[in-house]
N, C-alpha and C positions, 0 to 999 in steps of 0.2 A: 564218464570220461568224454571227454570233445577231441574232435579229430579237426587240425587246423591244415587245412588245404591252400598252400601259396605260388606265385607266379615269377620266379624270379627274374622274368623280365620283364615286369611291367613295369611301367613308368620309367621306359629306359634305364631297366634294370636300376634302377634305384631300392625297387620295392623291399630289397631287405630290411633295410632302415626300418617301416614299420614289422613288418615281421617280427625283428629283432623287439622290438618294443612291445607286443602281444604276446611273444613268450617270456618275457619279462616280467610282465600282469600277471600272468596264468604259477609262476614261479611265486614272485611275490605273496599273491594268495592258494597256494599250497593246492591249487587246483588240477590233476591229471590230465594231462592232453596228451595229446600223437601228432607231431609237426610231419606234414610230405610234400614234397615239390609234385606240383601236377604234372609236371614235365616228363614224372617217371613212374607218370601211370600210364601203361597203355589201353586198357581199358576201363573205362572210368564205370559202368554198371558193373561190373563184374567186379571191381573192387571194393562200390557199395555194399552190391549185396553181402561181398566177402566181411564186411565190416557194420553189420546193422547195430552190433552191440555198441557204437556211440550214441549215447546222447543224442547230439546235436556234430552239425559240418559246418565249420564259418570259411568261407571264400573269398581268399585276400587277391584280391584284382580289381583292375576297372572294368570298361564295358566291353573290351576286347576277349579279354579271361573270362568274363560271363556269358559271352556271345560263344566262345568254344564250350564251354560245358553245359551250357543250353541243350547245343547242337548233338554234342556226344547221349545224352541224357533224355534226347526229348522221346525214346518210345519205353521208358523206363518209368514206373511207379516210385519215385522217392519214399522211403520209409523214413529217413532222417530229415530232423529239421535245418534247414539250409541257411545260413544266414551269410550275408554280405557285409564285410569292412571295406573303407576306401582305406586303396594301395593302385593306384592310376590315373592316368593322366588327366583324364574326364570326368569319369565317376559319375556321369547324366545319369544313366538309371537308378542308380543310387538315387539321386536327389528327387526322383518322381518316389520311390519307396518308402522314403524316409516316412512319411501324412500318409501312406496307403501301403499298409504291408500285411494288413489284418484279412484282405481275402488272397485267393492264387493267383497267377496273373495269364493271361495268353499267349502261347508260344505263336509268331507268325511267320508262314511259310511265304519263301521267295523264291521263284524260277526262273531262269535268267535264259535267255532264249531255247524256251520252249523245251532247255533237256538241261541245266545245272541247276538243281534243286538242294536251296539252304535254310535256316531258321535263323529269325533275330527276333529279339526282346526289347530293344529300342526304337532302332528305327532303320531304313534305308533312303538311298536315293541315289542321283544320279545328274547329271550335269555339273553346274557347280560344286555342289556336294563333296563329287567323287573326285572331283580337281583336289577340290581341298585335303583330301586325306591322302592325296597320293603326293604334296607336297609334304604334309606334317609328316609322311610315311618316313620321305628322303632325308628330313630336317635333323639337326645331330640333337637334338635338344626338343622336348616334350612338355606340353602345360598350356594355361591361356592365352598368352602371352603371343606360343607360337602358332597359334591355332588362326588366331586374330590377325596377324599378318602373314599367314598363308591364303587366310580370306580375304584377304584384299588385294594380294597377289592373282587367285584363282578370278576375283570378280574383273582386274583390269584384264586378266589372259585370255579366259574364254568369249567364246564363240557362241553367241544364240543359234540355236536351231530351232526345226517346227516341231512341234511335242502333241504325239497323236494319244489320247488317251479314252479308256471305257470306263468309267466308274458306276458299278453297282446297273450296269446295261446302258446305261446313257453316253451317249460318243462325245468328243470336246476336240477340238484343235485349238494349240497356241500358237501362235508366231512368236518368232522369237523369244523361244524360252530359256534361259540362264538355271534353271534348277527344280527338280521336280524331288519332293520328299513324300513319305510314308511313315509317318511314326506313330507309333505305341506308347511313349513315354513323352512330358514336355519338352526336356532341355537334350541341348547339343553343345559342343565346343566348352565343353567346361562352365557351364550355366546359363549359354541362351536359353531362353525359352521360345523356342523355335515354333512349338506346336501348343500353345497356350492351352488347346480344349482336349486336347489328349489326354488317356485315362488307361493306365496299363491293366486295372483288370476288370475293362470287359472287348468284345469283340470288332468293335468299331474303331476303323484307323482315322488319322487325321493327315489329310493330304494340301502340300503346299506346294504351290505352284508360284514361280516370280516368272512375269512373261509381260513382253511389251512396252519395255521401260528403259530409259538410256543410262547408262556407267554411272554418270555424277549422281542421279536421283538413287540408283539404287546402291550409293555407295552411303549415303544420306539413310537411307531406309536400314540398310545393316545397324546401322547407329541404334535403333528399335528394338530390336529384337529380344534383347537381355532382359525388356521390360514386358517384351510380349505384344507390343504396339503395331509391328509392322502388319497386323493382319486387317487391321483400318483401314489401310490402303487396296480396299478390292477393286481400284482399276487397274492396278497391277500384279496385286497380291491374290491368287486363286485359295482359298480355303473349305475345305469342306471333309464330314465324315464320310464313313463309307466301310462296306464289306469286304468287298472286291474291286480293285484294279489293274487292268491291265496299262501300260506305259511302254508307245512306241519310238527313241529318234533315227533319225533316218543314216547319219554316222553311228559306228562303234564308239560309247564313253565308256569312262570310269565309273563303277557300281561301289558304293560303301552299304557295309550292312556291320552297324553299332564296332561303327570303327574299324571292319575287316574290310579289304580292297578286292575288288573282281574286276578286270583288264576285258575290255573290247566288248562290251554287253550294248547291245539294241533294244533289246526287250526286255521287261519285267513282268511279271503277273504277280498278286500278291495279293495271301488270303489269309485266315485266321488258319492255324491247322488244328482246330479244334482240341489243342493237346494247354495243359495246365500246367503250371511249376509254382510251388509254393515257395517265393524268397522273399526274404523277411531282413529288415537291418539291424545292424550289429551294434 
């Protein structure tokens, strides 16, 4: 028997729609399952353990619903196999798992001035970034579409600042920097591929830096990205892997970590936390 775990509001509540169509599947072929809203779990180990006689857990969400049960799950030994369906607005980790689901992947820890300590599986950042999801946040309506003219919203609105950063011990300053990322996974906003050499299972992040460039060119450069191009450009485009970084601006921004929003963060640190999660696509 399978135990199907759904989000019923992801993708601005839309997500019944598929839900409704995977119990549908599981009916048609006369297969046993257990449908529950995650919403009305409050402990999410305590209910695995309670429940190791399934089979297999498939986890209907986007990268929001995965980035919570990451979180809830990361000091927990999974004994079920986990699998992920797109039911969200992004569905980017998804599309890094889909060609690489056969090893576990890295859970990565983030602490956001020096005392709010979280995990993601995708990715983080902050400038730009965090603009953008705090509009998509507001926006009544979810998908590529709005992601894409949130970003181009956030890139005419923001403000460069100086971007102090440590990677792996070595200090960097940006001027004028527009957006600083950390990701684990390639794609962002519903199929960029933001992080071209990113690789979710092993320990090494892929860090992007846009800094020192004016609005029109780097509204030109967004154009790239879908295809993975804009990392060509390293007089404006910072790329590189890496262990550890710390990431200083000297205002409070907006923090995203795989689509969650954190209000008023200056700092990040951000490490592998040595912890695993075996998910696998559906």
């Amino acid at each position: 028997m399978d135990l199907i775990l759904y989000n019923p509001k992801s993708k601005n509540s839309k997500a019944n729609i598929q839900t409704h169509k995977l119990v549908r599947k599981y009916k048609k072929e006369k297969k046993p399952f257990r449908l529950k809203s995650i919403l009305k779990i409050n402990d999410t180990i305590k209910y695995l353990e309670e429940n190791k006689h399934f089979e297999k857990v498939i986890l209907l969400g986007g990268d929001g619903t995965i980035n919570k049960f990451v979180n809830k799950v990361q000091n927990y030994d999974i004994q079920q196999d986990i699998y992920l369906k797109r039911n969200g607005s992004g569905n980017d980790f998804l599309r890094s798992l889909k060609n690489n689901d056969s090893k576990p992947q890295y859970i990565i820890e983030n602490t956001l001035d020096n005392s709010r300590k979280h995990y993601f599986i995708n990715g983080t950042g902050f400038g730009i970034d965090g603009l953008i999801i705090d509009y998509v946040d507001k926006a009544k309506s979810k998908g590529k579409l709005t992601y894409i003219l949130c970003s181009l919203r956030a890139i005419l609105n923001y403000v460069p600042e100086t971007l102090e950063a440590v990677i792996d011990g070595e200090k960097f300053t940006f001027d004028k920097t527009y957006m600083v990322t950390i990701n684990n996974g390639k794609f962002v906003g519903g199929g960029m591929k933001l992080s071209p050499n990113a690789n979710i299972d092993d320990e090494e992040l892929d860090v992007i830096i846009a800094h020192d460039i004016n609005k029109p060119l780097l509204l030109l450069l967004f154009a790239t990205i879908y295809l993975g191009l804009h990392t060509k450009f390293t007089k404006w485009i910072f790329n590189r892997k890496c262990k550890t970084i710390d990431v200083k601006f000297p205002t409070p921004q907006i923090c995203q970590s795989d689509g969650e929003k954190y209000e008023n963060v200056t700092t990040m640190t951000i490490k592998s936390s040595g912890k695993k999660i075996h998910l696998r696509a559906y």
